[in-house]
C-alpha positions as CSV (number, residue, x, y, z in Angstrom):
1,X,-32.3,59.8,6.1
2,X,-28.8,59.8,4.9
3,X,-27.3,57.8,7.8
4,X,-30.1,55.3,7.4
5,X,-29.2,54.9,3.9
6,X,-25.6,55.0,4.6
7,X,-26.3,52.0,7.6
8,X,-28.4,50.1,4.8
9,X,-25.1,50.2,2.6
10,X,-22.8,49.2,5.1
11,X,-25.3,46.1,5.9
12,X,-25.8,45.3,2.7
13,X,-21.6,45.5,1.9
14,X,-20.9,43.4,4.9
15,X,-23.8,41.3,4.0
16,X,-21.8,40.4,0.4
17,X,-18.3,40.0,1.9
18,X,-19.7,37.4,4.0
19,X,-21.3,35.4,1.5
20,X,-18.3,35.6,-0.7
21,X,-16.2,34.7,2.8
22,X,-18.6,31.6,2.8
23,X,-19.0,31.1,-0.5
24,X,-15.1,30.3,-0.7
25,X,-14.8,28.6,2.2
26,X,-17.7,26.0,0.9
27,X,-15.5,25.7,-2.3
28,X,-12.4,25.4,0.2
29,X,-13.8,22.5,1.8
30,X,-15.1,20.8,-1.1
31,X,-11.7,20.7,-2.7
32,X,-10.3,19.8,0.5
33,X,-12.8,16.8,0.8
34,X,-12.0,15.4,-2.8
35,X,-8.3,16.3,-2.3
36,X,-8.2,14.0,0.9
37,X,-10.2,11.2,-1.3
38,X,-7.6,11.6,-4.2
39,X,-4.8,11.1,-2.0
40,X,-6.3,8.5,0.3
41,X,-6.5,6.4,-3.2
42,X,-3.4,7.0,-4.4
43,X,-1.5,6.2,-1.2
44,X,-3.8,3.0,-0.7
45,X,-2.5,2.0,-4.8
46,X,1.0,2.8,-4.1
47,X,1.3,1.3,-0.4
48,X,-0.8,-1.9,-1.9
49,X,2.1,-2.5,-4.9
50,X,4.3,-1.6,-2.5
51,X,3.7,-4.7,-0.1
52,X,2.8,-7.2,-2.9
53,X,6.4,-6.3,-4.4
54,X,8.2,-6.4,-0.9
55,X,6.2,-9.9,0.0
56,X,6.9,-11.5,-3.8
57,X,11.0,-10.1,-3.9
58,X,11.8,-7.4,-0.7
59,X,13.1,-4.1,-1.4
60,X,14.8,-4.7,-4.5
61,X,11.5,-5.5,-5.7
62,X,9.9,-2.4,-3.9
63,X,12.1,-0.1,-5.5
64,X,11.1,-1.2,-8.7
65,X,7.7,-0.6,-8.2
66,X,8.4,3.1,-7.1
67,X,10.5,3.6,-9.8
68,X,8.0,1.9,-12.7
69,X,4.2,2.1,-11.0
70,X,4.1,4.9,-8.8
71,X,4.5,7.5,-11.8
72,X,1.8,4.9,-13.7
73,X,-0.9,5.4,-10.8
74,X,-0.5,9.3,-10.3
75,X,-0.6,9.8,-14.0
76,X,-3.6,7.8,-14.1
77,X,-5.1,9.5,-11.0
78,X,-5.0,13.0,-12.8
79,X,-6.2,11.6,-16.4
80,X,-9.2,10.8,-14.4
81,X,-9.7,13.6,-12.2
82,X,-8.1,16.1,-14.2
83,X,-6.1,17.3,-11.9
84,X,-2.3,17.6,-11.2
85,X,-1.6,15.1,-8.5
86,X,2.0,13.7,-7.4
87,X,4.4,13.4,-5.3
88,X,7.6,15.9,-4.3
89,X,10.3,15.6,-2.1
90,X,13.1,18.3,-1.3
91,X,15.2,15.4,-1.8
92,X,14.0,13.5,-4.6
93,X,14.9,10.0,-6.1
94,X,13.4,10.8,-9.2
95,X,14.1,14.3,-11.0
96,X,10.1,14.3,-11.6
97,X,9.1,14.7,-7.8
98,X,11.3,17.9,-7.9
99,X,8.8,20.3,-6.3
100,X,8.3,23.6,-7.5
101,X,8.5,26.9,-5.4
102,X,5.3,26.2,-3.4
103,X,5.9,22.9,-3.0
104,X,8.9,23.4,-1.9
105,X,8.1,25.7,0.5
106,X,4.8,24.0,2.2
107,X,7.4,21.2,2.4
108,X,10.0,23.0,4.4
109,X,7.0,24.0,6.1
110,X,6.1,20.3,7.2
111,X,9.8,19.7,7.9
112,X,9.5,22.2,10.8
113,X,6.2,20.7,11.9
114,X,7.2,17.3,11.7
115,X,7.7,16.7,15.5
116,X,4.5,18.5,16.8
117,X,2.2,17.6,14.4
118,X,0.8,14.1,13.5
119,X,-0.5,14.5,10.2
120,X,0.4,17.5,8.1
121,X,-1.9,18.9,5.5
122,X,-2.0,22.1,3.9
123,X,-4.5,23.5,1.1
124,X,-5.4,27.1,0.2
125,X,-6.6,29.0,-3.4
126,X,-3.6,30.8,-4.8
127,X,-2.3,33.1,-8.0
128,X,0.5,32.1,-9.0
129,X,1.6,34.0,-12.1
130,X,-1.6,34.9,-12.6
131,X,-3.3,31.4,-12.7
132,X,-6.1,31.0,-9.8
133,X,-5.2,27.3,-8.7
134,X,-6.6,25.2,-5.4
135,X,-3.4,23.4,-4.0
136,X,-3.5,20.8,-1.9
137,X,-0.3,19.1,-0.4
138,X,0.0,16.1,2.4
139,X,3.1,14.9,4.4
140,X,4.6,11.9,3.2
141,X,6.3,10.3,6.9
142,X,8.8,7.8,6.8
143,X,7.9,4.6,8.7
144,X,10.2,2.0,9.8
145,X,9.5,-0.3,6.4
146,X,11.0,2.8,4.2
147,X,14.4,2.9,6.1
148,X,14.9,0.1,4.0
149,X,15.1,2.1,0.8
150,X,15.5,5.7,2.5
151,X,17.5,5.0,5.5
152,X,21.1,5.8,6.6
153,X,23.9,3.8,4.4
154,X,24.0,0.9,7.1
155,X,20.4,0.5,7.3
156,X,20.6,-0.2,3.9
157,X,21.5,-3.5,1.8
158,X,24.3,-3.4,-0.6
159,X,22.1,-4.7,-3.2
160,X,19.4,-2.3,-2.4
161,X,22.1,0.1,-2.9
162,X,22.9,-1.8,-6.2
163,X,19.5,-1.5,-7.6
164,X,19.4,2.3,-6.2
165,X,22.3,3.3,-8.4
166,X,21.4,1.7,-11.1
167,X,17.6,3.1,-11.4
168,X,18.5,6.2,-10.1
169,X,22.2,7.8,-9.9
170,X,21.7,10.9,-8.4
171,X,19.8,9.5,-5.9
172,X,19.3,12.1,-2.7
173,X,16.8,10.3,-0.9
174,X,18.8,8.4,1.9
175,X,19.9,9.3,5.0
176,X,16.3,9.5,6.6
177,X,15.1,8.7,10.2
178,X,11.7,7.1,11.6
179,X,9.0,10.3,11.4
180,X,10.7,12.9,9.1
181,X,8.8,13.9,6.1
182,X,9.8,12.2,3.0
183,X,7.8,14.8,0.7
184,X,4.5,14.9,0.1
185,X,1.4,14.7,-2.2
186,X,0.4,17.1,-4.3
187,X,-2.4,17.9,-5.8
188,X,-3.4,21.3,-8.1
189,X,-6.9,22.1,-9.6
190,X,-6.9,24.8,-12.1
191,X,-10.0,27.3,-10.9
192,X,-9.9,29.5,-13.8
């Protein structure tokens, strides 16, 4: 009698790890799902100011829109959501995108990754400091249109350079190459 109890425990233990396991992974993949939707619409707002300014004025005009709409859109994006969604870099143009210490590290993460992998994700539940967060981060890759702004020195205009120091004079976002991570989104939910 006691082993059958004791086999009737154990079942009914397992039995409740596993739903929590699946309970968590559902709420995994619904955060991932509206994560992906966030950022989808974010990069489509950004890259869509992005080639009205560069068709109206080139990148002189481009960087202006970084520097004045793409804070706008993601502080508009988490109003409505109520989430924390942005960008980071490890070299940032703008002391906002600084990333903090799991950005950062995802980030050097996707540095490493860049080569083998096509498009870099990452999104997990964490504590960090005791807060119970969903985090959600995606690689930012520069294309051949950003080495216009982000490029090496003679890739780059001398009065895109101009504008650069002027907007932004500790600028440490040059020197990039076709298919190295820029930063990334970020997104954080609070779960608690």
């Amino acid at each position: 009698m006691k082993t059958c109890f004791r086999l009737v425990l154990v079942a009914a233990v397992y039995s409740c790890v596993l739903f929590a396991g699946s309970a968590r992974a559902t709420e995994l993949d619904e955060y991932s799902t509206k994560a992906r939707e966030v950022v989808a619409g974010f990069g489509a707002s950004l890259k869509g100011e992005l080639k009205t300014a560069l068709a109206a004025g080139g990148p002189v005009n481009a960087i202006r829109v970084c520097s004045d709409k793409a804070t706008a859109i993601s502080s508009k994006i988490s109003r409505d959501t109520g989430w924390t969604v942005r960008r980071v870099s490890t070299r940032q143009r703008n002391p906002l995108n600084r990333p903090d210490e799991y950005e950062y590290s995802v980030l050097r993460h996707f540095e490493k990754q860049a080569k083998s992998e096509k498009n870099l994700e990452r999104y997990e539940i964490v504590i960090i400091q005791g807060v119970k967060e969903f985090r959600y981060m995606k690689a930012i890759k520069i294309k051949p249109i950003c080495l216009n702004c982000h490029g090496k020195s003679a890739e780059i205009t001398d009065e895109v350079k101009t504008e650069l120091k002027t907007r932004y004079p500790h600028d440490r976002a040059t020197g990039y190459s076709v298919n190295q991570i820029r930063g990334a989104f970020s997104i954080r939910i609070p779960l608690d």
